[in-house]
N, C-alpha and C positions, 0 to 999 in steps of 0.2 A: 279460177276453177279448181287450183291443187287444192289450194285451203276449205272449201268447200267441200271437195272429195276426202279432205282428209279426216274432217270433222264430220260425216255423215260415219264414216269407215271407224272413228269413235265411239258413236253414236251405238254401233250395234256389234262392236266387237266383243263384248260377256257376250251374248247369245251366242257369238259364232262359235267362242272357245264350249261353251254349254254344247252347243252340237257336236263339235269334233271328240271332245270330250266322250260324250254317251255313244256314238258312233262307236267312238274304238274301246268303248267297255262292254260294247252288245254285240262282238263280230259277228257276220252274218257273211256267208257263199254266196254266189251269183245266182240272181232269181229269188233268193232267200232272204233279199235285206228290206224285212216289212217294219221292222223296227226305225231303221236309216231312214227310209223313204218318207217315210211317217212323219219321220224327225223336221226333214226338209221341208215337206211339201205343207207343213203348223206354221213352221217359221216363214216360208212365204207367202204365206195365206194370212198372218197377222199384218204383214206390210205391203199391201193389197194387191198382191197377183189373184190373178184367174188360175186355178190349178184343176190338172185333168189328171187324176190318178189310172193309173191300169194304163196307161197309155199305147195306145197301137197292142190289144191285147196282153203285155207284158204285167204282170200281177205288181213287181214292185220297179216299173218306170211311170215317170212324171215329166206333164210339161206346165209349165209355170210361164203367162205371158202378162208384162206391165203394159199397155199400147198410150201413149200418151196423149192419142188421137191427134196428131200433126205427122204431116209428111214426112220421110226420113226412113234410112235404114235398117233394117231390122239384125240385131247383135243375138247374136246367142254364146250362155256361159254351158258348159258342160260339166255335167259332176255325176262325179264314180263314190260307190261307197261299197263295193265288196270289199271282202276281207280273202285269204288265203287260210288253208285248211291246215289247226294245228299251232299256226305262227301268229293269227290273227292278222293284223294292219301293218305287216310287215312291209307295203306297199302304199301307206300314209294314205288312204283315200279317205278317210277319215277326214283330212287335213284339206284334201286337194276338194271334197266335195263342200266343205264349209269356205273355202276358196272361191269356187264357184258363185253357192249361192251368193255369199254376201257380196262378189260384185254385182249380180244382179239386182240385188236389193240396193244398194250405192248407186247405181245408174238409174235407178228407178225414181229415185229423190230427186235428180236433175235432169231426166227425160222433158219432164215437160215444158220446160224452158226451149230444149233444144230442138225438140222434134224426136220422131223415131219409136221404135219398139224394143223391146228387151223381151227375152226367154230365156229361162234356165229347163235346160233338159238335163233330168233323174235316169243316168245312163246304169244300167244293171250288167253286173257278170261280164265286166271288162277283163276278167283275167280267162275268163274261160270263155263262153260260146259269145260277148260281145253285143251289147244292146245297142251299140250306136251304130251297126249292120243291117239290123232288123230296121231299125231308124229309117235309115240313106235308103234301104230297097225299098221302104213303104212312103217313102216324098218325104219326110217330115223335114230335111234339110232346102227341100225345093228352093222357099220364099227365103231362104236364109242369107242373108250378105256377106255377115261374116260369122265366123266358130271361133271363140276365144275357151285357155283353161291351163292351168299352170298345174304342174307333177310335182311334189315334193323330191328334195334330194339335199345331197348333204352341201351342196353349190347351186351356185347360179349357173343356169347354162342358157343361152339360146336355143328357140325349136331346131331341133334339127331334120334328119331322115329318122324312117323307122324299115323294117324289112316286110315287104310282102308275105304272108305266111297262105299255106294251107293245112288240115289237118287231114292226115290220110291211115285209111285203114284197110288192112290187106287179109281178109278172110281167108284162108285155104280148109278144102275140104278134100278125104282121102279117105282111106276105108282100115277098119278095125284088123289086126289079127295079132296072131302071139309074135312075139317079137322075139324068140327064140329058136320055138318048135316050126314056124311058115309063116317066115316076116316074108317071103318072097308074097305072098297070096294077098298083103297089106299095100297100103298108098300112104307114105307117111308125111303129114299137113304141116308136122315140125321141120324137116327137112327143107318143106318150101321157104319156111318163115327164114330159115340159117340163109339158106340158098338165095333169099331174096337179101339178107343180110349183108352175105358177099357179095354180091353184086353194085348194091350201093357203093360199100367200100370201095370196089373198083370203080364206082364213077366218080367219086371224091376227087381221082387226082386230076379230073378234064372238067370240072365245074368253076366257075368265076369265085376269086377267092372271099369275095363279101355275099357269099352264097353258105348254106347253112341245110343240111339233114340228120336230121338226128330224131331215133327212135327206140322202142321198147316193145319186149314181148310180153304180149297183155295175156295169152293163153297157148302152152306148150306142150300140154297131154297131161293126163292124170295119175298113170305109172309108168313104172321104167321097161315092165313085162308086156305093154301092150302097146302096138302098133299105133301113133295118134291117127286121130281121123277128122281132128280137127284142131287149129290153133289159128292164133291173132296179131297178127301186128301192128303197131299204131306210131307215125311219123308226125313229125314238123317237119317244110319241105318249107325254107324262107331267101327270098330274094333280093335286094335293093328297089327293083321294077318289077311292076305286075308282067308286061310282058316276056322277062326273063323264067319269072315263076314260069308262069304258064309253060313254056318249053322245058323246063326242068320236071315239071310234073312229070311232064310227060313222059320221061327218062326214067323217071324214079319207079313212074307206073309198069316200064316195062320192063324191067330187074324184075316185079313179081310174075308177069306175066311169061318172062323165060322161065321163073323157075318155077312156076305152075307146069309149063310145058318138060320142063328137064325130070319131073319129079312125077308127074302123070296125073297131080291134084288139082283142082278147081279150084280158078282164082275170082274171091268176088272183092271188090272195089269199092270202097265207099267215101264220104267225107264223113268224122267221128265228129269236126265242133265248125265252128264258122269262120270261112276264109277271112283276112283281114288283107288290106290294100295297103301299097307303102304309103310313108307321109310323106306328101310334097307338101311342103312347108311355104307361106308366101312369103317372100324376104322382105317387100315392103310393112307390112306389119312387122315381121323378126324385126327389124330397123327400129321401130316406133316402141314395141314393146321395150327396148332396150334404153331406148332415149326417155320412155318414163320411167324405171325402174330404179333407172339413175338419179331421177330426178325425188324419189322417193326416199333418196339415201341411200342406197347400194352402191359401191364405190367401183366394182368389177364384176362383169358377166363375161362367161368364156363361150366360147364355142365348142358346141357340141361336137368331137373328132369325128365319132363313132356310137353308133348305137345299134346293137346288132338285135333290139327284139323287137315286138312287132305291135300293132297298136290298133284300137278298131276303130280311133281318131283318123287313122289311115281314109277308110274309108270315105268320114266325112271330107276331107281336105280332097278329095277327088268333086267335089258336089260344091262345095262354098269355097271362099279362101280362111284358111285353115291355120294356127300358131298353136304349138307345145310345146310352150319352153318349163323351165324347172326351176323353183328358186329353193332357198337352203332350210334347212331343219334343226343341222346341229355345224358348228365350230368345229366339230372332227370330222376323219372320211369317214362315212358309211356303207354296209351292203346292202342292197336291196332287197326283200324277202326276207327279213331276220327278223329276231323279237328286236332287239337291241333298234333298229327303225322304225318300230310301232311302238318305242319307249320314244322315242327323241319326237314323234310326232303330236305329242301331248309337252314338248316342252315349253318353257316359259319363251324362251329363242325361239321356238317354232313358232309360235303366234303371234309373236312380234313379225317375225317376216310374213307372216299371212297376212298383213292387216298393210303394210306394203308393198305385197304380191295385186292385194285388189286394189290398191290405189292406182298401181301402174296399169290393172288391164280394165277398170274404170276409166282412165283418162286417156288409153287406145282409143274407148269406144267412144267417147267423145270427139275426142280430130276425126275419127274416121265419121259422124253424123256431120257434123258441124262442117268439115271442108270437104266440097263437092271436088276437085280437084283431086287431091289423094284417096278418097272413095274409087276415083274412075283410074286410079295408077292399077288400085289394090284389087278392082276385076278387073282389068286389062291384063295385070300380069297371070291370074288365077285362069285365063282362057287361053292364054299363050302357053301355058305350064302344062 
């Protein structure tokens, strides 16, 4: 089956780099990538998926299904193709979404033999409000077995955690005057934002240290001579476990609410983009993804220490069992979000490791149709988890 998989992964590796290629010379923003989506959902509509454009009302997601018409598991590849604003692919999804597809397409060649189904979902605006959210709250992960999808990076790493996130916004509102002549007569909305500022700082030092708040004043008044009467602030509040969040929210939310109350302004509360859930990663897959990867020529995968950001894979790994591990782009360290990353992610290295990134989570998906015995380890553990 490697030689099989290796030579199909031949077979249609110019297309892939063609993709990743135009991907990251048309960057597109989250919800914006009609160019990408386009890109993907040609290229597997030539090698005969069913593709459902607009998917789950999102303008540029896609689900793409091979069914082989025989019994067996259903696999799904996930692929991101936003860009970042400025840096463009500084976040290689370019890479990771041509990744995707072509293992879908690669399992699709030998589905029928085996049994089973394959989908590749066109996840949009992974960096910002998160299409694989919208996804998991609207079923589309229901019938799903397993989630497979690799991250580019400058190493190989196994999945590991990601951190709970929320996105929070803290409206204060207060009332206008001269801020010389009878500031006393005024409610000042900047005041709160500070005031809810310090507060956090002071919970920093009694929160769990792989816990994370960090935010920004989006709107602080208009002059320096008048009283604000309105201003904004907007946090990431991120956790290890959704449970932790939750209770952290709640701390966070009520820093604003003392200093709504210390300050005399009205505090309104919002979510500004879409919570994301940790990754629980399933080890029996991490295992297997490792032991083909290996098998594809990679000589070393580290374990991921630490990962302190947050991921809307999160999500799905709550719903199916779940792997995001990472394999390499360039020979030196890399930062994530740089130009210098969205250069190494069109390298001649980078493709080469893609084209054995899909060989290894092609021949996942394979043991995991094929052997009913590790299918029933890999939801056994995904219900216990």
């Amino acid at each position: 089956m490697k030689l099989k998989v290796q030579k199909h992964v031949k077979e249609i590796k110019d297309e892939l780099i063609q993709l990743s290629n135009y991907i990251h010379d048309n960057p597109e923003l989250g919800h914006q990538e009609f160019k990408a989506s386009k890109a993907h959902c040609v290229l597997l509509k030539k090698h005969g998926f069913r593709v459902e454009r607009e998917y789950l009302g999102m303008k540029t997601a896609f689900k793409a299904t091979y069914d082989s018409k025989k019994e067996g598991p259903t696999i799904a590849y996930l692929a991101e193709y936003d860009a970042l604003p400025d840096i463009g692919h500084g976040c290689g999804h370019n890479i990771l979404g041509a990744t995707s597809t072509g293992s879908g397409i690669v399992l699709s060649k030998v589905i029928d033999d085996i049994g089973g189904k394959v989908v590749v979902f066109g996840t949009p605006a992974e960096e910002t409000c998160g299409g694989k959210v919208v996804m998991v709250d609207k079923g589309a992960f229901d019938d799903i077995d397993v989630a497979l999808m690799a991250h580019p990076s400058d190493k190989y790493y196994k999945s590991g955690g990601s951190l709970a996130m929320e996105a929070v916004q803290f409206e204060f509102f207060g009332r206008t005057a001269h801020a010389a002549s009878e500031p006393h007569k005024g409610i000042n909305a900047l005041d709160a934002v500070i005031a809810t500022f310090n507060s956090i700082n002071a919970l920093r030092e009694h929160i769990r240290h792989d816990a994370r708040v960090h935010g920004v004043i989006k709107d602080g008044g208009k002059a320096a001579n008048i009283v604000p009467d309105y201003a904004v602030a907007q946090f990431y509040v991120r956790a290890t476990t959704k449970s932790y969040l939750i209770d952290l929210v709640e701390k966070v939310k009520n820093c604003a609410r003392g200093a709504a109350l210390a300050t005399g302004a009205k505090a309104n509360i919002t979510n500004y983009e879409t919570s994301y859930d940790n990754l629980v990663t399933n080890s029996v897959l991490n295992d297997l993804f490792e032991q083909k990867i290996k098998e594809m020529g990679v000589e070393h995968i580290s374990k991921l220490s630490e990962n302190f950001g947050s991921l809307d894979a999160g999500n799905v790994s709550h719903v199916c069992p779940t792997i995001h591990p990472y394999f390499s782009i360039s020979t030196r360290e890399l930062v994530g979000h740089t130009k210098e990353f969205a250069k190494a992610s069109i390298s001649t290295y980078a493709n080469e490791q893609m084209c054995k990134t899909i060989g290894a989570l092609v021949l996942v998906a394979v043991d995991v149709i094929e052997d009913k015995e590790l299918f029933m380890k890999i939801k056994n553990e995904h219900q216990e988890k």
